[in-house]
C-alpha positions as CSV (number, residue, x, y, z in Angstrom):
1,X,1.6,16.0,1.0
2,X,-0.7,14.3,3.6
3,X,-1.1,11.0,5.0
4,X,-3.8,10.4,2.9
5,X,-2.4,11.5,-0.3
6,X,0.7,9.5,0.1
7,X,-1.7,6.4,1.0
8,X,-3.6,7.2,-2.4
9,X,-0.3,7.6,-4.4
10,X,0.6,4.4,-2.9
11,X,-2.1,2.7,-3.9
12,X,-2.0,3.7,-7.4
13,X,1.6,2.9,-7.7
14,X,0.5,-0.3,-6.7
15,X,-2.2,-0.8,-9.2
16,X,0.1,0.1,-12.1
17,X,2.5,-2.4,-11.0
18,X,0.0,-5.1,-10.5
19,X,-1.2,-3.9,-14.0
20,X,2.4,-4.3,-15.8
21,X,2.7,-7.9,-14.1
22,X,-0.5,-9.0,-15.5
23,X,0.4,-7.6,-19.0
24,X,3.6,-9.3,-18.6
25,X,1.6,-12.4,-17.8
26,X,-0.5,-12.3,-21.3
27,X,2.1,-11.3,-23.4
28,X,4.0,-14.5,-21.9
29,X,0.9,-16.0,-22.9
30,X,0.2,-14.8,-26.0
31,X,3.9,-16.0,-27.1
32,X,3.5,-19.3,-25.8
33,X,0.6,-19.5,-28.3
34,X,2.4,-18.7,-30.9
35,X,4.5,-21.4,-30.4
36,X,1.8,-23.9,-30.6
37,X,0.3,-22.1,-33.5
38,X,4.1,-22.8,-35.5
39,X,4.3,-26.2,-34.0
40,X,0.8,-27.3,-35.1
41,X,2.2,-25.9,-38.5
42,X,5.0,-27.6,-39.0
43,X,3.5,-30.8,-38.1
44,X,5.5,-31.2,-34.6
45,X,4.3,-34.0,-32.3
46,X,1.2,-34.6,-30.8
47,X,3.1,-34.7,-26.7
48,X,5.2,-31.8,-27.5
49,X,2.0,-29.6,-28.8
50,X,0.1,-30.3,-25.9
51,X,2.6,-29.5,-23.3
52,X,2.9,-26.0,-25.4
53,X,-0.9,-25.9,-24.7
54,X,-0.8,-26.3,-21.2
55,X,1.4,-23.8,-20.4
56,X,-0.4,-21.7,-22.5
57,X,-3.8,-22.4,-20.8
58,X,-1.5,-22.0,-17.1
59,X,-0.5,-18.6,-18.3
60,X,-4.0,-17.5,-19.0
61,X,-5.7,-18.8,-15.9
62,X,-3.2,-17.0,-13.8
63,X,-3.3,-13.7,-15.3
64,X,-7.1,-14.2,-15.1
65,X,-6.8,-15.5,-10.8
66,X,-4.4,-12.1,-10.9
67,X,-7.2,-10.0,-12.6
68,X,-9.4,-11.3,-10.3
69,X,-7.0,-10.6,-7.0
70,X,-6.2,-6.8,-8.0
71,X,-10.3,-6.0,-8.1
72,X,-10.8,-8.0,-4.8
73,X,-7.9,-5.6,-3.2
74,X,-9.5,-2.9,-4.9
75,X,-13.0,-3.5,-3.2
76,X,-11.3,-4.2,0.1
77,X,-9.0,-0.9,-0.1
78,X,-12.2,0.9,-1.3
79,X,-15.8,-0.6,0.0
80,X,-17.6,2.4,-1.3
81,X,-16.3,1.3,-4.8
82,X,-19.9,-0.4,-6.6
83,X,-17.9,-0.9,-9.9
84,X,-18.4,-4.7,-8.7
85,X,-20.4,-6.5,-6.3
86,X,-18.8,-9.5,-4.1
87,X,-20.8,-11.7,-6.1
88,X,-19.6,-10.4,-9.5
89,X,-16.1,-11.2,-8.4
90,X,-17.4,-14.5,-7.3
91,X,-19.0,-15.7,-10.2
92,X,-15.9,-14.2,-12.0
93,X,-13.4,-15.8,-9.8
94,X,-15.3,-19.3,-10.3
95,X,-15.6,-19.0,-14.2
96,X,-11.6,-19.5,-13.9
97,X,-12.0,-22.8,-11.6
């Protein structure tokens, strides 16, 4: 194996990690909801729903700043990549702000 297969091996092992952490992130996320889904069911308070909301909402945007991260490293590690433009990941990245 070469430099530049190790580098590429690397880098996908890299990727599928990022990818696990940001499943891990939603799936967080996604049980969090269901939490406020049973509390808004069994009639829990108003403060205690909302927190449950927050951190759901928290979750989400930081799985989506992660999304967001793992194609910028990708377009750094790779500028011939055209799968997305700076300006895509821009307009992407600011739709989370």
């Amino acid at each position: 194996m070469n430099i530049a297969q190790a580098a590429d091996n690397d880098y996908e092992a890299d990727l599928v990690a990022q990818q696990r952490k940001i499943v891990n992130r939603l799936r967080r996320a996604e049980g969090q909801l269901a939490a406020v889904i049973r509390a808004v069911e069994s009639g829990a308070e108003c403060r205690d729903i909302v927190i449950q909301l927050s951190a759901v909402s928290k979750a989400l945007d930081r799985a989506g700043y992660a999304i967001v991260a793992s194609a910028m490293r990708t377009c750094l590690a790779d500028p011939d990549d055209t799968s997305m433009t700076p300006e895509e990941l821009e307009k992407l990245f600011l739709t989370l702000a």
